[in-house]
C-alpha positions, 0 to 999 in steps of 0.5 A, a space after each residue: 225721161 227728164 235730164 233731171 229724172 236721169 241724173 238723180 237716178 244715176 247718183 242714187 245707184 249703189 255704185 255711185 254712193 259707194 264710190 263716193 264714200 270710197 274716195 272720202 275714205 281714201 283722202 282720209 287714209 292717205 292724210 294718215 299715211 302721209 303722216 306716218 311718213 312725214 312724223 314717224 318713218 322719215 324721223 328713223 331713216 333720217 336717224 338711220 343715215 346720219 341725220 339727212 333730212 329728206 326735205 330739205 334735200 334739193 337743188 336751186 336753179 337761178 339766184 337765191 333772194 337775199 334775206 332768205 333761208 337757205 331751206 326747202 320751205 322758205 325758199 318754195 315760198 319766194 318762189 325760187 326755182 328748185 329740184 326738190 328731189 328730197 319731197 320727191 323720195 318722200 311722196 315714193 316712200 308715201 305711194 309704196 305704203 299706200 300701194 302696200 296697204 290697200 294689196 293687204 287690204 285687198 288680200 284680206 278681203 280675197 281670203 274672207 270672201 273664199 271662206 265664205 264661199 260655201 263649199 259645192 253640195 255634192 250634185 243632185 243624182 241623175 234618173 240613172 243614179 236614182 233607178 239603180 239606187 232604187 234596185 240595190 234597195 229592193 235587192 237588199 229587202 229581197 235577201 
C-alpha cells in the first residue's frame, strides 16, 4: 500500500476527525473560560480583597527602562525581566474552571449513558427450566 493511500486512510478514521474537532472545540471554550476569568471573575475577587489587581501583581528583576509604566503590560513589552506571579494565579484559577467543567461535562455524559443502558432482560430458561415448566403445565390440565 502507498504512503499516500495509508495516510488518507488514517485521517479519514472516525477517531482522527473526532479528535480534530474536539481540539477546535477546546481552543473555543478555553477563549471563553479565559474570559470569565479575566472579565467576570477577577473584576469580583479584585472587589472582594480590596481592589488587587491580580495582573499587575509581579516582581521586576534588574533595572526598569526609564519612561516606562510601571505596570504589567508595559513593562513585558520592553522586555524587562519579571516574576508575574499575578497571571500566574490567574492561569490556576483558568485551569480549576476548565478542569471543573470538562469533570460536570464528563459526569453528565456518564449519567446519560448508564440510563441508557438498557436494563439486563431476564435470561432465556434452560433445557431444564423449560421441561419441568412444561410438566407443571400438563400437571395443572390433568386436575
Amino acid at each position: 500500500m502507498g504512503f499516500v493511500k495509508e495516510f488518507k486512510e488514517f485521517a479519514m478514521k472516525g477517531n482522527v476527525m473526532d479528535m480534530a474537532v474536539g481540539v477546535i472545540i477546546g481552543g473555543a471554550f478555553g477563549k471563553i473560560v479565559t474570559s470569565l476569568v479575566e472579565d467576570v471573575l477577577m473584576p469580583i475577587i479584585s472587589l472582594a480583597t480590596g481592589g488587587v489587581d491580580f495582573r499587575n501583581l509581579f516582581c521586576t528583576f534588574g533595572k526598569i527602562p526609564d519612561g516606562v509604566a510601571h505596570n504589567y503590560a508595559a513593562l513585558k513589552e520592553a522586555g524587562v525581566s519579571m516574576f508575574a506571579y499575578g497571571a500566574f494565579i490567574q492561569n490556576i484559577i483558568d485551569f480549576l474552571i476548565i478542569a471543573l467543567c470538562i469533570f460536570l461535562m464528563i459526569k453528565g455524559m456518564n449519567k446519560l449513558t448508564r440510563k441508557k443502558a438498557e436494563e439486563p432482560a431476564d435470561p432465556e430458561p434452560s433445557a431444564e427450566e423449560k421441561l419441568l415448566g412444561e410438566i407443571r403445565d400438563l400437571l395443572k390440565e390433568k386436575k
